[in-house]
C-alpha positions as CSV (number, residue, x, y, z in Angstrom):
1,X,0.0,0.0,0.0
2,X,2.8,2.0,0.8
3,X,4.5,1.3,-2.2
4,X,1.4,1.9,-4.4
5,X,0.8,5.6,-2.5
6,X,4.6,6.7,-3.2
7,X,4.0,5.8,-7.1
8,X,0.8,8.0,-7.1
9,X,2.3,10.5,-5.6
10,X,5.6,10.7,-7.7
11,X,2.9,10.5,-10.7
12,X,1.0,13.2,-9.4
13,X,4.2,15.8,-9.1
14,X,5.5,14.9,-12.5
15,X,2.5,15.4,-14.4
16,X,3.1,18.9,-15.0
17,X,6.6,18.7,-16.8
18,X,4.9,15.5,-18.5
19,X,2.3,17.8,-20.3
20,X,4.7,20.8,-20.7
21,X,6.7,18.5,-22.4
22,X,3.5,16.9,-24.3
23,X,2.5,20.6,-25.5
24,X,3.6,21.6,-28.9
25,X,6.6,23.9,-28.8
26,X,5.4,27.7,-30.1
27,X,6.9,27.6,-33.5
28,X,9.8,30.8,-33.7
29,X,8.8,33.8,-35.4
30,X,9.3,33.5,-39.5
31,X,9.9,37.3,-39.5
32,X,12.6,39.1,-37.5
33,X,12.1,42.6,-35.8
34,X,14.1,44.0,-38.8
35,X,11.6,42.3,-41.6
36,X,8.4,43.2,-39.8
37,X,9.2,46.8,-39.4
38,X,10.2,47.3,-43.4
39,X,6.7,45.7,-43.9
40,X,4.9,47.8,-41.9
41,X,7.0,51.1,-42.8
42,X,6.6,50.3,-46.6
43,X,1.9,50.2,-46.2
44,X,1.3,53.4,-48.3
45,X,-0.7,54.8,-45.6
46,X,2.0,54.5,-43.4
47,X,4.7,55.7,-45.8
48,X,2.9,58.7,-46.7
49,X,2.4,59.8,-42.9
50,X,6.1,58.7,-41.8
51,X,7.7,60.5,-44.5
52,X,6.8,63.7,-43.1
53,X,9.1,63.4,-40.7
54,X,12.9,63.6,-40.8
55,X,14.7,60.1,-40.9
56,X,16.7,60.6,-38.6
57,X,14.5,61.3,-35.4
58,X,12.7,58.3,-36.5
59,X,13.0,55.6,-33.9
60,X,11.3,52.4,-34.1
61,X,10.3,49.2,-32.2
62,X,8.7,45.9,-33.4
63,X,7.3,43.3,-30.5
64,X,6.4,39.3,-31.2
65,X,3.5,37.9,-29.9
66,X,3.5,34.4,-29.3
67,X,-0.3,34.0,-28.8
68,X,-1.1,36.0,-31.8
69,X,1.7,35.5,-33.9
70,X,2.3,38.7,-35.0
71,X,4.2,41.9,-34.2
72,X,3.1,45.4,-33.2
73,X,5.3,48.1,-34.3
74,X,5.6,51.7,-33.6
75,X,7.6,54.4,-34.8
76,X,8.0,57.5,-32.4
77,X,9.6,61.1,-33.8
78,X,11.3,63.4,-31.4
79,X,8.7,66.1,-30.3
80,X,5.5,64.4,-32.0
81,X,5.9,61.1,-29.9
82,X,4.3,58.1,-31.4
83,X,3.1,58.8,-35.2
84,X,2.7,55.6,-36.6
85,X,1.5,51.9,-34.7
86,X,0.1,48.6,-36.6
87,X,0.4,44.9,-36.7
88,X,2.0,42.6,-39.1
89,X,1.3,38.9,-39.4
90,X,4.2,36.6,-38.8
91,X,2.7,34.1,-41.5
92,X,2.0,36.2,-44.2
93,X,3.9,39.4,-43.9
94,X,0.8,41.3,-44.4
95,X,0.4,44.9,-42.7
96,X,-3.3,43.8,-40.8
97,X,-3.8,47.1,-38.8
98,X,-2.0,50.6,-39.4
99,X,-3.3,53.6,-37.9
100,X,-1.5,56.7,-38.1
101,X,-1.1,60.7,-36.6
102,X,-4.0,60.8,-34.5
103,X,-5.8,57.4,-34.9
104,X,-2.5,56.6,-32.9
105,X,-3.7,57.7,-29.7
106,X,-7.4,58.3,-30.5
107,X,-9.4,55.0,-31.0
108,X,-12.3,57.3,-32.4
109,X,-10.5,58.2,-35.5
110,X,-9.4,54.8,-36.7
111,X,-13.0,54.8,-38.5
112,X,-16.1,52.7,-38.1
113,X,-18.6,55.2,-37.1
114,X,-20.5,55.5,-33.9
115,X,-24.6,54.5,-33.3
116,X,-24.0,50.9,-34.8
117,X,-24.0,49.8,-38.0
118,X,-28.0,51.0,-38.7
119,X,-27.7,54.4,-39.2
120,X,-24.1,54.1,-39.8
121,X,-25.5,52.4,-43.6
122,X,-26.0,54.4,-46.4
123,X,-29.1,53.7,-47.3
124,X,-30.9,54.3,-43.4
125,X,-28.8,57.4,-43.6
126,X,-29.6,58.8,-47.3
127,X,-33.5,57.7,-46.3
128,X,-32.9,60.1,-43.3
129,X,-31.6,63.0,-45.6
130,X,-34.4,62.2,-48.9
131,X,-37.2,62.4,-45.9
132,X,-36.2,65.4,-44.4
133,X,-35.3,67.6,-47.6
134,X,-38.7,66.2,-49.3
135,X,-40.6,67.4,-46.2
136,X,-39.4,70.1,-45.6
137,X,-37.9,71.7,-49.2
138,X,-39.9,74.6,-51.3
139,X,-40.4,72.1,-54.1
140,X,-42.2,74.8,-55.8
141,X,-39.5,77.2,-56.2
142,X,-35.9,74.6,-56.4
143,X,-33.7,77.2,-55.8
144,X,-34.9,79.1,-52.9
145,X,-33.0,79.6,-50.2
146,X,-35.0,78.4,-47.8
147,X,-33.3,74.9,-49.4
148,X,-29.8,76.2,-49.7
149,X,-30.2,76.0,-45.6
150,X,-31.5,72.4,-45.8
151,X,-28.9,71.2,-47.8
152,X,-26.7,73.4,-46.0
153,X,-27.6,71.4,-42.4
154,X,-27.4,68.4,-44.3
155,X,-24.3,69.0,-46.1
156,X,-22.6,67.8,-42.8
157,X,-22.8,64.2,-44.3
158,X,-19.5,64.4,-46.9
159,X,-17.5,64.8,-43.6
160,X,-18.9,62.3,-41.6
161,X,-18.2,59.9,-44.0
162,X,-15.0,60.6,-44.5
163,X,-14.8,60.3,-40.4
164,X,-16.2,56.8,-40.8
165,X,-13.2,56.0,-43.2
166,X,-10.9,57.2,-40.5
167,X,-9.5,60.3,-42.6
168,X,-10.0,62.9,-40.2
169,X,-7.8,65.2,-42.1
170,X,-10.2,65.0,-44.6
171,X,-13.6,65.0,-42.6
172,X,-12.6,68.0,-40.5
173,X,-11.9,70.3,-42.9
174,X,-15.5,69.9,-44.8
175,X,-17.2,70.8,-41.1
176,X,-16.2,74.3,-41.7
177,X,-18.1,75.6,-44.8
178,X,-21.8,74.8,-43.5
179,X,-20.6,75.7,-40.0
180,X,-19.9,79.4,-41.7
181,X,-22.6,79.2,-44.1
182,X,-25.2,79.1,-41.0
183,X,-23.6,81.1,-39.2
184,X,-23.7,83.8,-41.8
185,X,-27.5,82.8,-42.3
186,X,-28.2,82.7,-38.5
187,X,-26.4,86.2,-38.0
188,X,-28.7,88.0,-41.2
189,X,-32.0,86.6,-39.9
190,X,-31.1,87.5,-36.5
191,X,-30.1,91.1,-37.7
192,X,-32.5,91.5,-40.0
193,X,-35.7,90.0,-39.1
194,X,-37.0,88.0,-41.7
195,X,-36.6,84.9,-42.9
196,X,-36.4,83.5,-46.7
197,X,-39.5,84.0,-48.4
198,X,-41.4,80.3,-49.2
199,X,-44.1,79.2,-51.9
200,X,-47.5,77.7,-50.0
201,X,-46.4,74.3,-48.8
202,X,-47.2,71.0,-50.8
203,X,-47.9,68.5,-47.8
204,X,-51.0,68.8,-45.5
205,X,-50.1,68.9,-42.1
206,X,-51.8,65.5,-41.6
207,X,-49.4,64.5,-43.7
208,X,-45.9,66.0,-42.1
209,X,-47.7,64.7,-38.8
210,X,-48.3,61.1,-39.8
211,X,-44.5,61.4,-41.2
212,X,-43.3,63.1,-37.7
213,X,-45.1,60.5,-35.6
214,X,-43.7,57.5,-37.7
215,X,-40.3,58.6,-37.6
216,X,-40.7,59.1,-33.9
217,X,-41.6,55.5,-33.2
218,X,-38.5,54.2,-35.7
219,X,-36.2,56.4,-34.2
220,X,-37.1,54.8,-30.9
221,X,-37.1,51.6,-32.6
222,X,-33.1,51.9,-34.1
223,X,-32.3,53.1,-30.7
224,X,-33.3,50.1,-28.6
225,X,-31.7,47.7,-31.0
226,X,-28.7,49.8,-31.5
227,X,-25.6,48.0,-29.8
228,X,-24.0,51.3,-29.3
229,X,-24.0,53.5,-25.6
230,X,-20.6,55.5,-26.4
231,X,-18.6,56.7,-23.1
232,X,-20.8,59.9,-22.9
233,X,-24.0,58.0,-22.0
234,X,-21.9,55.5,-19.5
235,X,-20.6,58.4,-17.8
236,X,-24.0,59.7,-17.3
237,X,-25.4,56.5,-15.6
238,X,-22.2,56.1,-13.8
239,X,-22.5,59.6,-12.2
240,X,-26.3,58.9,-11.5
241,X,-25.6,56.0,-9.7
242,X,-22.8,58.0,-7.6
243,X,-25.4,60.9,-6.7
244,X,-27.8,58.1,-5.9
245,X,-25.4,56.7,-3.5
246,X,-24.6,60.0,-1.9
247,X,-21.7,60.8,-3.7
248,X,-21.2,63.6,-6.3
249,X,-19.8,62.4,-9.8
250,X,-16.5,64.9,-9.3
251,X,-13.5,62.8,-8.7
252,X,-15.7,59.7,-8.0
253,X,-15.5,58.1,-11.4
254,X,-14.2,54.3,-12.2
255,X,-10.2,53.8,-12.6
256,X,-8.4,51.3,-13.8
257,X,-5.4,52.5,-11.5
258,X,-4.5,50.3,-8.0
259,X,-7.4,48.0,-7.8
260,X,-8.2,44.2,-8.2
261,X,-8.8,43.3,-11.7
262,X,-12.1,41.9,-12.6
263,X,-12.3,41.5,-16.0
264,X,-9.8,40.0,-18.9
265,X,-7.2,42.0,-20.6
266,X,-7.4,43.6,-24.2
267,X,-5.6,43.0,-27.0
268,X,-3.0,45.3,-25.4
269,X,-2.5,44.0,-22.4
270,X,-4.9,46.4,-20.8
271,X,-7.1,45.6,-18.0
272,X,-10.1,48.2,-17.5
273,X,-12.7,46.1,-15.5
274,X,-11.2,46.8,-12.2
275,X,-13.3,46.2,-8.4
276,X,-13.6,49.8,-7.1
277,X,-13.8,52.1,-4.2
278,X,-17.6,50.7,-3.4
279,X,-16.6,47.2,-4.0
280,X,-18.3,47.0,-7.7
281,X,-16.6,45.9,-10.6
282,X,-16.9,48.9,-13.1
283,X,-15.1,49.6,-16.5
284,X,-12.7,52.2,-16.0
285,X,-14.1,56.1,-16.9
286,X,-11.1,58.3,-16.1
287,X,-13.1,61.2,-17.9
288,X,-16.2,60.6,-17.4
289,X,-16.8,63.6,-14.7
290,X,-16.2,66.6,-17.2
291,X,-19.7,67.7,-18.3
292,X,-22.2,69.8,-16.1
293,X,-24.0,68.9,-12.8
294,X,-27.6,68.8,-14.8
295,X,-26.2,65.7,-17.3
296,X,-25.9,63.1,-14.2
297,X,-28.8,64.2,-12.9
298,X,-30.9,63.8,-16.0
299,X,-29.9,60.6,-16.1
300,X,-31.1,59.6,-12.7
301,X,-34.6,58.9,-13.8
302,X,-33.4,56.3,-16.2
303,X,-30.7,54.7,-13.5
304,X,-34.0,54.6,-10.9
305,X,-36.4,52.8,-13.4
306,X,-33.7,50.1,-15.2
307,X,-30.6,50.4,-12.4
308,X,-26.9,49.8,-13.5
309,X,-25.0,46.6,-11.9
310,X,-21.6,47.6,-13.0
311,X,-19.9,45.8,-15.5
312,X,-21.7,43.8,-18.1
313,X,-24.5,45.8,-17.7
314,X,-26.6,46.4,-21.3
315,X,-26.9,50.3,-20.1
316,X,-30.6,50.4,-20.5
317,X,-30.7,53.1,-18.2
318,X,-28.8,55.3,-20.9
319,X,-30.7,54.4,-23.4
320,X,-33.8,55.5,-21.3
321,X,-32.9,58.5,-20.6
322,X,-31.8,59.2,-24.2
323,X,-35.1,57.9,-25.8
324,X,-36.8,60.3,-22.7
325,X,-34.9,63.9,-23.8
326,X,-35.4,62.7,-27.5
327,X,-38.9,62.9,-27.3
328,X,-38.8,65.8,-25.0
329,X,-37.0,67.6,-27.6
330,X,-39.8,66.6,-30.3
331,X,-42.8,67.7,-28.0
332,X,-40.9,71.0,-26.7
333,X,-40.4,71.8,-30.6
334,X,-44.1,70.8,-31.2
335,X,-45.5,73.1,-28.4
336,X,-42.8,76.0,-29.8
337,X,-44.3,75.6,-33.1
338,X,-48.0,75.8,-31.8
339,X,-46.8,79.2,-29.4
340,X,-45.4,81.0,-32.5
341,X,-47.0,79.5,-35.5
342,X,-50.1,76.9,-34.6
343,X,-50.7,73.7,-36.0
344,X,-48.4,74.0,-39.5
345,X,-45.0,75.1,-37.3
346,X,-45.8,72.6,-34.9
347,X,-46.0,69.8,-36.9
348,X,-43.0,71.3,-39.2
349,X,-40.5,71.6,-36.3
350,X,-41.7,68.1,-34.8
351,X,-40.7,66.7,-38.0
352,X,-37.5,68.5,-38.8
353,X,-36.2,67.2,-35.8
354,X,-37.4,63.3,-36.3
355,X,-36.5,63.6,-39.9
356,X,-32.9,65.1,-39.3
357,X,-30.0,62.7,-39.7
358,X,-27.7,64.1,-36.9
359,X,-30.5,64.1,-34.5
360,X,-30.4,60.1,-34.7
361,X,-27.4,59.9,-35.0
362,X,-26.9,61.1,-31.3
363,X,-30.0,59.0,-30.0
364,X,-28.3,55.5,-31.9
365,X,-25.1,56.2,-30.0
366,X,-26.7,57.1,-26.8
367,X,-24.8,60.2,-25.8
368,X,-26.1,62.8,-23.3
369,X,-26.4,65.9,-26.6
370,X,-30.1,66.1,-26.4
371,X,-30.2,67.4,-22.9
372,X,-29.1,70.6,-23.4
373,X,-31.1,71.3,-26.5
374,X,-34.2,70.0,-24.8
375,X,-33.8,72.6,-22.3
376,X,-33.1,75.3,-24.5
377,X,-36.0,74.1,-26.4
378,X,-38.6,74.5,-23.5
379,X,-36.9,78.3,-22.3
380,X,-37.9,79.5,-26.0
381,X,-41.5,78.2,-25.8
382,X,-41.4,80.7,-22.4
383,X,-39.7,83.2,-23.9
384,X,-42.0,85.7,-22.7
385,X,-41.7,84.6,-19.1
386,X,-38.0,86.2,-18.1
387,X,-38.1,83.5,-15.0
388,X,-39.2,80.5,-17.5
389,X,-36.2,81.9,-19.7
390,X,-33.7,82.2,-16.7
391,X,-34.2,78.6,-15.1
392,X,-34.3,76.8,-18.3
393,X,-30.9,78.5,-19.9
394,X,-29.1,77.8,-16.7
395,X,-30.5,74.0,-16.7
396,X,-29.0,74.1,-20.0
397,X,-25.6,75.7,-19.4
398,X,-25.0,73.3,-16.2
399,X,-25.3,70.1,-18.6
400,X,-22.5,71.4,-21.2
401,X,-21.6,75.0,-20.3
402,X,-22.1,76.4,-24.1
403,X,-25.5,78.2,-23.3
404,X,-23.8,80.1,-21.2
405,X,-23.1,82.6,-23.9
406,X,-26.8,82.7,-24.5
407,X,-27.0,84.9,-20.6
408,X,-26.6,88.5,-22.5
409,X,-29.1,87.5,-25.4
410,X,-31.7,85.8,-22.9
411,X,-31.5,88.1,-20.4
412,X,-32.9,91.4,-22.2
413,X,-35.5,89.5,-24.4
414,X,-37.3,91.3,-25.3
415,X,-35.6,94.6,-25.2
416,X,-32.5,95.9,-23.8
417,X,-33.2,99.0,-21.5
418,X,-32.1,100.7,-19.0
419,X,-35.6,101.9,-18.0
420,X,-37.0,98.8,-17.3
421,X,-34.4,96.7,-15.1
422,X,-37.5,93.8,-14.0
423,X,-37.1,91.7,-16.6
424,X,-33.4,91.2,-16.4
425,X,-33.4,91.0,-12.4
426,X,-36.1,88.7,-12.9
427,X,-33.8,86.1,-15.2
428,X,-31.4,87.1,-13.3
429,X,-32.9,85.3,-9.7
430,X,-34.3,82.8,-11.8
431,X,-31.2,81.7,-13.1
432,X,-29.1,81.9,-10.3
433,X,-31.9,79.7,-8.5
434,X,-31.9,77.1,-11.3
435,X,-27.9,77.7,-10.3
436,X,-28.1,76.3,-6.8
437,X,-30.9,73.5,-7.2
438,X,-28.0,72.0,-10.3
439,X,-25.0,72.1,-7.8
440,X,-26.7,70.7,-4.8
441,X,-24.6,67.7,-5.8
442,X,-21.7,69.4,-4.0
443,X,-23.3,69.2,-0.8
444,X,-23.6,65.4,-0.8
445,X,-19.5,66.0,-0.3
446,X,-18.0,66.1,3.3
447,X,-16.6,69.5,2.3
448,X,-18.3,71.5,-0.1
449,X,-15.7,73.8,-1.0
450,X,-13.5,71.2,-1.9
451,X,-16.1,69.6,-4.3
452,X,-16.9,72.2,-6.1
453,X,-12.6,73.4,-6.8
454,X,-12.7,69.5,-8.0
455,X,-16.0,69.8,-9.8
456,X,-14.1,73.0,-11.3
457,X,-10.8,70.9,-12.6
458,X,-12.7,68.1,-13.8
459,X,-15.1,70.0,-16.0
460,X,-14.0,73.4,-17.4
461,X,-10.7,73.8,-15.9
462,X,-9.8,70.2,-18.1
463,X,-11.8,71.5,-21.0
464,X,-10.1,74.6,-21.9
465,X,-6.7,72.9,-21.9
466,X,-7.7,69.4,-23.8
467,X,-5.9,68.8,-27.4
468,X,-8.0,67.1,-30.0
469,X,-7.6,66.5,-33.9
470,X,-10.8,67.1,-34.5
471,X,-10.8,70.4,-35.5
472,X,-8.7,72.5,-37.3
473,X,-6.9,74.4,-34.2
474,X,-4.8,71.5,-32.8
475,X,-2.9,69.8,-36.2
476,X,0.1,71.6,-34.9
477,X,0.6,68.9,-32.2
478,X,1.8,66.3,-34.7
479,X,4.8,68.1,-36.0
480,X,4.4,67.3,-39.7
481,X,4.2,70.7,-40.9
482,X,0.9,71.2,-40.6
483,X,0.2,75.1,-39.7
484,X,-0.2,76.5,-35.9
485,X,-3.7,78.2,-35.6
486,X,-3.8,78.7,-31.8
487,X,-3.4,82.1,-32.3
488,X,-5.9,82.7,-34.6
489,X,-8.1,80.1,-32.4
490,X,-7.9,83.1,-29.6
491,X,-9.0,85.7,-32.2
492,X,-11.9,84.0,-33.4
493,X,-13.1,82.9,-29.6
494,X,-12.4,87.0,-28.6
495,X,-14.9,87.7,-31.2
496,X,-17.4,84.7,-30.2
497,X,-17.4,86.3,-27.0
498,X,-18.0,90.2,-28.3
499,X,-20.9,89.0,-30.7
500,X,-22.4,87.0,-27.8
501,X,-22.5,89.9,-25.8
502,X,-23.3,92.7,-28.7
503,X,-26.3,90.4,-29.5
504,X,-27.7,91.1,-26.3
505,X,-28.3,95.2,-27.0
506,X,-28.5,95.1,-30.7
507,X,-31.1,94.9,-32.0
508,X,-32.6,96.6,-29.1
509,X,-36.0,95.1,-29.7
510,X,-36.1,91.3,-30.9
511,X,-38.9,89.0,-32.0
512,X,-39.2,85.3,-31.6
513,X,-37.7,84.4,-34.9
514,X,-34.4,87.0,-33.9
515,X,-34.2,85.4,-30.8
516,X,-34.0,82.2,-32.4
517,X,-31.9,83.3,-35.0
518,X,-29.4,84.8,-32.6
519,X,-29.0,81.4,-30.5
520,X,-28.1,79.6,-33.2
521,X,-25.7,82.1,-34.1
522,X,-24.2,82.2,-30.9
523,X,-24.2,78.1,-30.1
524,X,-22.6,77.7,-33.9
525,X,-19.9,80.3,-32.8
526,X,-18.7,78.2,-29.6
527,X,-18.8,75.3,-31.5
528,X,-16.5,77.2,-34.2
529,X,-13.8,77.7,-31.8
530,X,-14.1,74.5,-29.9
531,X,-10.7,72.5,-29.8
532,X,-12.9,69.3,-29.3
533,X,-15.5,69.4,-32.2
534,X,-18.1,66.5,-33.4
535,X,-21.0,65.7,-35.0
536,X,-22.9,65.0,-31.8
537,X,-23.3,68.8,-31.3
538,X,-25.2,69.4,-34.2
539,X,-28.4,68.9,-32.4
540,X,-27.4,71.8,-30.0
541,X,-28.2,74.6,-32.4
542,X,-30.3,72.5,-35.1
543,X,-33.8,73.9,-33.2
544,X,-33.4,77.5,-33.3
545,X,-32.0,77.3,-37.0
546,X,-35.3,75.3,-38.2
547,X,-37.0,77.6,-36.7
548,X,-35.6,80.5,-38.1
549,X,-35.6,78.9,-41.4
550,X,-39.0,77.7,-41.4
551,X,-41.1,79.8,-39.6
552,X,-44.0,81.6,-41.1
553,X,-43.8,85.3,-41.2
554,X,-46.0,85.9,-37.7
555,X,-43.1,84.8,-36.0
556,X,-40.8,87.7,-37.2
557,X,-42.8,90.9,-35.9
558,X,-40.8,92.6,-33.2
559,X,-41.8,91.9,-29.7
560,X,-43.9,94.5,-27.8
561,X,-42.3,97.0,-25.6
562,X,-43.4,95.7,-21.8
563,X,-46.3,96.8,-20.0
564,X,-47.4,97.3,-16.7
565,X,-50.4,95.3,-14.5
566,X,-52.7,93.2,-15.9
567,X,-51.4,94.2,-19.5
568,X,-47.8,92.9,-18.6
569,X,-49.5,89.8,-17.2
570,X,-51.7,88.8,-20.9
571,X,-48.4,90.1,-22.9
572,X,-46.3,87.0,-21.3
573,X,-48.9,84.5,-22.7
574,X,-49.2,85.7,-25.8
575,X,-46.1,85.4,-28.5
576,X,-45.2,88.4,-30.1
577,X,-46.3,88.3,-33.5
C-alpha cells in the first residue's frame, strides 16, 4: 500500500513537466524585428504619414506575440511622440492594422462610425436625408434659399463619411463651410428680421404629422436595438448612480489605476474592468466627470427605473434617458411651433427634428447631446416669461456650459433698456436659483468647497486645456508641418465672446424668430472655436435654425415693448407676433 501511494504520488508531481513537455513547442517567429518593421513602414498609408518626418528622429520598435503570432510596431519622432502603430502577421507578412497621426492615440478616428451599423448604412442614412429635404424643401421654387439652408444642415454628411473611413484630415476640414454658411445665415436673420420667403407648402399637415409621428416611433425603434452607448452616455449612468449613493460624480468616477482586476485584458494588455472604491466591478471612466451637474442628474430617472450593476451591464438606463430627452425635444419643438405658428409650425418643427440625420445619430449612440437642447427648447417656448427663460438657460448651461453665452441675449429679451431693469433682475434670480438647485450635488461631499474646486478641474478647468484633432486648431501637435492656428483660435473665440454679448443690446427690440436666430448664431460660434469638435453637437443649435428657417412670417414681428399690470401679465402669454 505504501509502495502503491509513493507511485501516485511521484505521478501526481511529475504530471506537469509530463504535459509541458507533451504541449507543442510555439513555432519561432518567420519574421525578425528587422523584416516586420520594413513591412509595416513600406503600407502606403503608413509611408505617406512617416515620410513627413525627418529620418533621422525616426526611432522604431517591433514586439512578437507568441499568442497571436504577429508583431506590433511603432515608430515615435522626437517632439511628436508616437506617429505611426500597426500589426504585421508573422505568417504572411501582411500589414493587418496601421493607424497613423492621431488614430494613434485616439481609437475614435481609426474609422467605423458610432450609433451601430444601422444608421451608420447608407441607405438608413440617405433615407434620413431624402425624408427630411422632401418634407421640408420649397419644391415649388428649387432654388430658394430656404433649401440652400436644408442642404446646407445636411451637407454635414460628406464629412462624416469621410470620419467613418478614419481620414480625419479629410472629414474636418468639410465641417467648416456649413458651419460658416449658417452662421452667416443665422447672424442676417437675426439682424434683419425676416426669414427667406417660401411658396405655400405641398404637404398637409396631416401628412408631415403622420410622417413626424412614424419617424418618432422608428427612431425609438433603431435606438433600442442599436448596440452602441458611447462613453458619454456610461458616464452619465455612472455619475447617477454616484449621486444616488450619496456621492457627487466629481473625482468619483471608475479607474483602472491600483485595484483588483475583474475583467480579462485587451488586445493590449490592458485591464479596465477593475473592483472599485464601493466594492463594484466597473469599467474604467477616467473622464467621465467633465460635463455639467444637470447631465448626471438627467440621467437619474433612467438609472432609478432600469438600475446599473456595474460591469456587463446592457446600459438600459442610458438608453432611457436618451429615448426620454429625445422625445422631450420633439414635443418641446411641437408646443414651440403651436406658441409662434399653430398647427403648421408645430408639426413642421416636430418633423425636422425626427427627420434630421444628426438628430439620430446622437439617439443610436446614446450620448447625453439632447439634454441641453431639450432645455433650450422648452426656455424658448417661455420666452416671454424672463423666470421661464432664466431657469431653463441655466438647466442648460450646467449640462454642457455652451449656453452660457446665450445669458446677454436671454437676459434682455425682449428689449435691452435701462428703463425697465424687471425683466433682467427677474432672469437674473431665476437663473441663479436654477444655479443652486443644479450644484446641490456638491453638498452630498463632506466639504463643499473642496467639491466644487474639483468639480471646477474636472469639467472646465480640463476642457479649456484638452488637445483634440478634431478640429482644425490643434494639427500643430503632430509636428508634420501642418500650420499652428492657436493664435488665430484666440481671435476668433475674442470675437465669439464680443458678438455674444453685442447680441444682447443690438437689436434693441427682438422678435421670436431673432431670438432664435441669434441662438443659433451664438451656439454655432462656440462650437467654431471649440478644440474638441463633433457631430454630436449638431443637435445643440439645429432647433433655433429650423425655426428661423422655417417659420411663417408671424413669427418675425418685433416683440412689444413691456407693460405694466394686468397688460404685462396677458403680454407673457401671448407670442409676439
Amino acid at each position: 500500500m505504501l509502495r502503491a501511494a509513493a507511485a501516485a504520488l511521484c505521478a501526481l508531481a511529475l504530471a506537469p513537466a509530463v504535459a509541458s513537455a507533451a504541449a507543442p513547442a510555439s513555432p519561432p517567429p518567420r519574421l525578425t524585428e528587422a523584416r516586420a518593421t520594413r513591412l509595416f513602414l513600406a503600407k502606403d498609408k503608413v509611408a505617406d504619414w512617416v515620410g513627413r518626418y525627418p529620418k533621422a528622429s525616426l526611432v522604431t520598435d517591433a514586439t512578437y506575440s507568441k499568442r497571436y503570432r504577429d508583431w506590433t510596431v511603432g515608430v515615435w519622432s522626437g517632439d511628436a511622440g508616437e506617429i505611426a502603430t500597426g500589426r504585421v502577421d508573422d505568417r504572411s507578412g501582411s500589414v493587418t492594422q496601421a493607424w497613423t497621426g492621431p488614430q494613434v492615440a485616439w481609437a475614435m478616428a481609426r474609422g467605423g462610425g458610432f450609433g451601430g451599423k444601422e444608421i451608420n448604412s447608407k441607405p438608413v442614412w440617405l433615407a434620413f436625408c431624402a425624408v427630411f429635404l422632401l418634407g421640408l424643401a420649397d419644391l415649388r421654387r428649387p432654388w430658394s434659399l430656404r433649401n440652400l439652408d436644408l442642404l446646407a444642415l445636411l451637407s454635414f454628411t460628406a464629412s462624416l463619411w469621410y470620419f467613418n473611413e478614419g481620414r480625419v484630415f479629410t472629414s474636418v476640414p468639410l465641417v467648416y463651410p456649413p458651419l460658416l454658411y449658417l452662421l452667416g445665415r443665422a447672424v442676417w436673420i437675426g439682424v434683419r428680421g425676416r426669414t427667406a420667403r417660401a411658396s405655400r407648402p405641398v404637404w398637409p399637415v396631416w401628412a408631415l404629422a403622420a410622417a413626424a409621428v412614424f419617424l418618432a416611433g422608428f427612431r425609438i425603434g433603431l435606438d433600442v436595438h442599436s448596440p452602441s452607448v458611447t462613453d458619454v452616455g456610461y458616464s452619465g449612468v455612472v455619475g447617477a448612480h454616484r449621486i444616488a449613493h450619496g456621492e457627487s460624480p466629481y473625482g468619483h468616477m471608475p479607474t483602472e489605476a491600483g485595484r483588483e482586476r475583474c475583467g480579462p485584458a485587451d488586445r493590449d494588455g490592458r485591464i479596465t474592468a477593475r473592483i472599485q472604491t464601493n466594492g463594484r466591478c466597473e469599467g474604467a471612466d477616467e473622464r467621465g466627470d467633465t460635463y455639467g451637474p444637470v447631465t448626471y442628474q438627467s440621467y437619474l430617472p433612467g438609472y432609478w427605473a432600469l438600475g446599473w450593476k456595474g460591469k456587463g451591464d446592457r446600459l438600459n438606463a442610458a438608453r432611457f434617458t436618451t429615448v426620454l430627452f429625445d422625445v422631450l425635444c420633439l414635443i418641446g419643438l411641437a408646443l414651440v411651433g403651436w406658441r409662434y405658428g399653430r398647427a403648421r409650425l408645430a408639426v413642421t418643427l416636430a418633423f425636422a427634428w425626427a427627420a434630421y440625420p444628426f438628430t439620430q445619430y446622437v439617439a443610436s449612440a446614446n450620448t447625453n447631446d439632447a439634454i441641453q437642447p431639450a432645455f433650450l427648447i422648452f426656455g424658448f417656448w417661455l420666452a416671454g416669461s424672463a423666470a421661464g427663460r432664466g431657469i431653463f438657460l441655466a438647466l442648460s448651461a450646467w449640462t454642457k456650459f455652451a449656453p452660457l453665452l446665450l445669458v446677454p441675449l436671454w437676459a434682455t429679451y425682449p428689449e435691452a433698456s435701462r428703463r425697465r431693469p424687471r425683466g433682467p433682475l427677474v432672469f437674473a434670480g431665476a437663473f441663479a436659483a436654477a444655479t443652486l438647485v443644479a450644484f446641490w450635488i456638491l453638498l452630498l461631499e463632506p466639504d463643499p468647497l473642496h467639491a466644487a474646486r474639483v468639480a471646477w478641474d474636472r469639467t472646465l478647468g480640463w476642457q479649456v486645456g484638452r488637445d483634440s484633432p478634431f478640429s482644425i486648431w490643434d494639427w500643430r501637435q503632430y509636428h508634420a508641418g501642418l500650420p499652428d492656428l492657436h493664435v488665430l483660435q484666440k481671435v476668433v473665440a475674442g470675437l465669439v465672446v464680443v458678438g455674444a454679448v453685442a447680441v444682447g443690446f443690438f437689436p434693441r427690440r427682438k422678435s421670436p424668430l431673432q431670438l432664435a436666430a441669434l441662438t443659433a448664431a451664438v451656439l454655432i460660434g462656440f462650437e467654431l472655436v471649440l478644440t474638441h469638435w463633433f457631430y454630436f453637437y449638431l443637435p445643440w443649435f439645429f432647433p433655433f435654425v429650423a425655426f428661423a428657417v422655417l417659420a411663417p412670417a408671424a413669427a418675425t414681428a418685433p416683440a412689444e415693448a413691456p407693460v405694466e399690470g394686468r397688460d404685462r401679465e396677458r403680454q407673457e402669454l401671448v407670442p409676439a407676433g
